[in-house]
Steps between C-alpha positions, in 0.01 A plus 500: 500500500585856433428833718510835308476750803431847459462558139291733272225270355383593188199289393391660087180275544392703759669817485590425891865684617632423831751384727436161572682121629481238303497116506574280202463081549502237271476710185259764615422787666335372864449802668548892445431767764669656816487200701571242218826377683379472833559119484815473271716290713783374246373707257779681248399844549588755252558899683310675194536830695528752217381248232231474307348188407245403196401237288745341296585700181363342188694518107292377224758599274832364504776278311720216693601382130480163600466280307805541249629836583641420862817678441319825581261385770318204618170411730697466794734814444223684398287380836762648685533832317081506589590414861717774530255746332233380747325318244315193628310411184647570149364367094719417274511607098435209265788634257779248625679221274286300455237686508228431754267388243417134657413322749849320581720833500238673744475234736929493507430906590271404764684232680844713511279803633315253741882466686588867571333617774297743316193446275570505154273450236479524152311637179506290190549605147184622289627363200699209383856599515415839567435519122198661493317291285325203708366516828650238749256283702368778754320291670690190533798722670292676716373176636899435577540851679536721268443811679413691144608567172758709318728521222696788651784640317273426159210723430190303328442617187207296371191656630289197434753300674462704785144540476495105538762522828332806663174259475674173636648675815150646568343163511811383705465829716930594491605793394659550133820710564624707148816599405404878303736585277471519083799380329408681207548855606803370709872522385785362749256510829660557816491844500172743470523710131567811606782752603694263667477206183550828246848605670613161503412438182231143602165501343350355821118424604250833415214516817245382223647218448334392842203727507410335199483167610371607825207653374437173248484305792293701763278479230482152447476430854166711524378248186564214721488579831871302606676629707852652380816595629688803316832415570790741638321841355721753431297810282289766603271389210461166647432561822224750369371218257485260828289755690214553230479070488437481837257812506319295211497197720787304348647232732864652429737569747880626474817476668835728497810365546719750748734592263224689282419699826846558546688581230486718169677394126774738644633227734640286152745774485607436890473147494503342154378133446378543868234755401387241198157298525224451309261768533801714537525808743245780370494855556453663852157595371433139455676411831249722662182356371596203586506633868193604441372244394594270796356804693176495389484119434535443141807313566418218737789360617897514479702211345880484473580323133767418646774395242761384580835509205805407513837759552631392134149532359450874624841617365397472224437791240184639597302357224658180508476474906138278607170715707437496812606592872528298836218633749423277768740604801449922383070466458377582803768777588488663221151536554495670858790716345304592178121467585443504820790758679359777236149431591349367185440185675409387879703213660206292483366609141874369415395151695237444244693539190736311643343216683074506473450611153778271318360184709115587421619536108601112549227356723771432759389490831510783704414577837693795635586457855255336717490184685494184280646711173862354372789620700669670134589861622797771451604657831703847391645851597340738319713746593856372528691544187775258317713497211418273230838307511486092406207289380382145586411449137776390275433795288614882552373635266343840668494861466445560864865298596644773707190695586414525855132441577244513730332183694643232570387127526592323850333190489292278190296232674333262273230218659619604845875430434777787468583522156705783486710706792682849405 
């Protein structure tokens, strides 16, 4: 059994916020309240003085490249990068090698994530091979776990073909998760086309190049009435396409991925290949409405993408050099340093982007903090700050090496066991 005495409790099922003890046995949460370790005789207790404690932080969006591309991260690396980041529950992309287009590579995902001491779970592929042209059996994966369905990294193309998917994950009731971005207005993505692309002479990604398929596809969701997941938005046009779906009743919700609340184009020019993903860094205008739209709850939820590359693969030339960033172990600092210490967002309105609103996307269950829920929760300072220094993933691959942010993760504890200690 586990004690946590004296820590801030936030519960974002209830909107409760107070200083409370808690005891966690045999995988749950027994009892919370001021005298909830009266009788803890051989109890582990925890001093949370000056903590906060909340649910277990929740990722439905990131890539342990296993199987086939373990030389930049696997499931267990990648468990303990979540860990570290306070993440209890994470999803992993389909997009590995093999793709996760079957039954047998799926279950292999499962099992290796069933040994970490986290939850991890995984999406499937929405079309064979990620090729865009067949759907995969939908509903003979989700009866093996799948916990959706995504070819991330590929946008789909076909309209009818996604007609046909949007329809199959309504009857299966799991989200569809898109990847927005139109090849055909893109050259050497990466980088948004703009000032930044112009002076360095890289065609890079123009913002309609995802308001374009966003827009398609808030659209199509209203036609069918599945529920879909705009993927790592990034445009002021996007967000603002987003926000008239839902106001017309579409079942559409959106997540940002920090950098894009973070950082502008102009960071390419401080940190090269680090500054690269796909959507690339937009404009501070667009950095702003994406703010806003996590403010006003267009955006429903943060997710990492966390990519993880290797050194020799980011030193490359910048358009030769792969997408993505590592975000797991920076998330949830760089959102009480960016959202929530400038006001835009409360503590606990951070909670459920973090935690509530990712798990509800999935179906996962989710109980906040009361007696009987899971013992998955994230006990941090909110105030102490830290220098972003050394990673648990394999990868380093981060603009924010160096930086010095704040809150800081002190313990991850995952069915009532310590997962993580920092």
């Amino acid at each position: 059994m586990i004690g946590i005495r004296g820590a801030r409790v936030l519960n974002p099922l209830t909107g409760r916020d107070e200083r409370l003890d808690l005891l966690l046995a045999e995988g749950k949460i027994r009892s919370v309240g001021e005298d909830a370790l009266r009788e803890a005789d051989g109890v582990e207790i925890l001093d949370a003085s000056g903590l906060t404690a909340a649910p277990g932080l929740v990722d439905v969006h990131v890539h342990f490249r296993d199987p086939g591309l373990t030389y930049k991260e696997d499931i267990e690396t990648g468990a303990k990068a979540a860990a570290r980041g306070g993440y209890t529950t994470v999803v992993c992309m389909a997009n590995t090698k093999p793709v996760i287009d079957c039954g047998e590579i799926l279950t292999q995902v499962l099992e290796k994530g069933a040994h970490t001491g986290i939850h991890v779970k995984s999406c499937a592929c929405v079309t064979k091979g990620m090729q865009g042209k067949e759907l995969v059996d939908m509903r003979g994966l989700r009866a093996l776990g799948a916990a959706g369905f995504t070819d991330d990294g590929i946008p789909l193309l076909d309209e009818r073909l996604l007609r046909d998917a949007m329809e199959e994950t309504a009857r299966l009731g799991v989200p569809l998760s898109l990847h927005e971005e139109d090849p055909a207005l893109i050259e050497n993505n990466g980088i948004n086309r703009g000032a930044v692309s112009k002076r360095l002479g890289i065609g890079g990604s123009p913002a309609q190049a995802e308001i374009r398929l966003v827009e398609r596809d808030c659209l199509l969701a209203l036609e069918t009435g599945a529920g879909v997941n705009i993927q790592h938005i990034s445009t002021a046009g996007a967000v603002e396409a987003v926000r008239r779906a839902k106001a017309k009743g579409a079942r559409v919700t959106a997540e940002a991925a920090p950098h894009h609340f973070t950082l502008t184009e102009e960071a390419v020019l401080t940190y090269g290949t680090c500054a690269k993903m796909n959507p690339p860094l937009r404009t501070e205008a667009d950095r702003r409405a994406v703010i806003a739209g996590l403010k006003d709850g267009t955006i429903d939820l943060i997710a990492t993408d966390h990519a993880p590359h290797s050194e020799e693969e980011k030193a490359r030339p910048f358009t030769e050099a792969p997408s993505g960033i590592i975000g797991l172990e920076t998330a949830l600092a760089l959102g009480i340093t960016e959202l929530v210490r400038p006001g835009h967002l409360t503590l606990m309105q951070l909670m459920e982007k973090m935690s509530r609103n990712p798990a509800r996307l999935y179906g996962f269950d989710y109980q906040g903090i009361v007696p009987g829920a899971p013992a998955d929760l994230v006990l941090f300072d909110e105030e102490e700050l830290w220098t972003v220094e050394q990673f648990a993933s394999k990868a380093v691959n981060s603009p924010f090496l160096g930086k010095t942010l704040q809150g800081k993760v002190h313990y991850t504890i995952c069915g009532g066991r310590i997962v993580y200690k920092g």
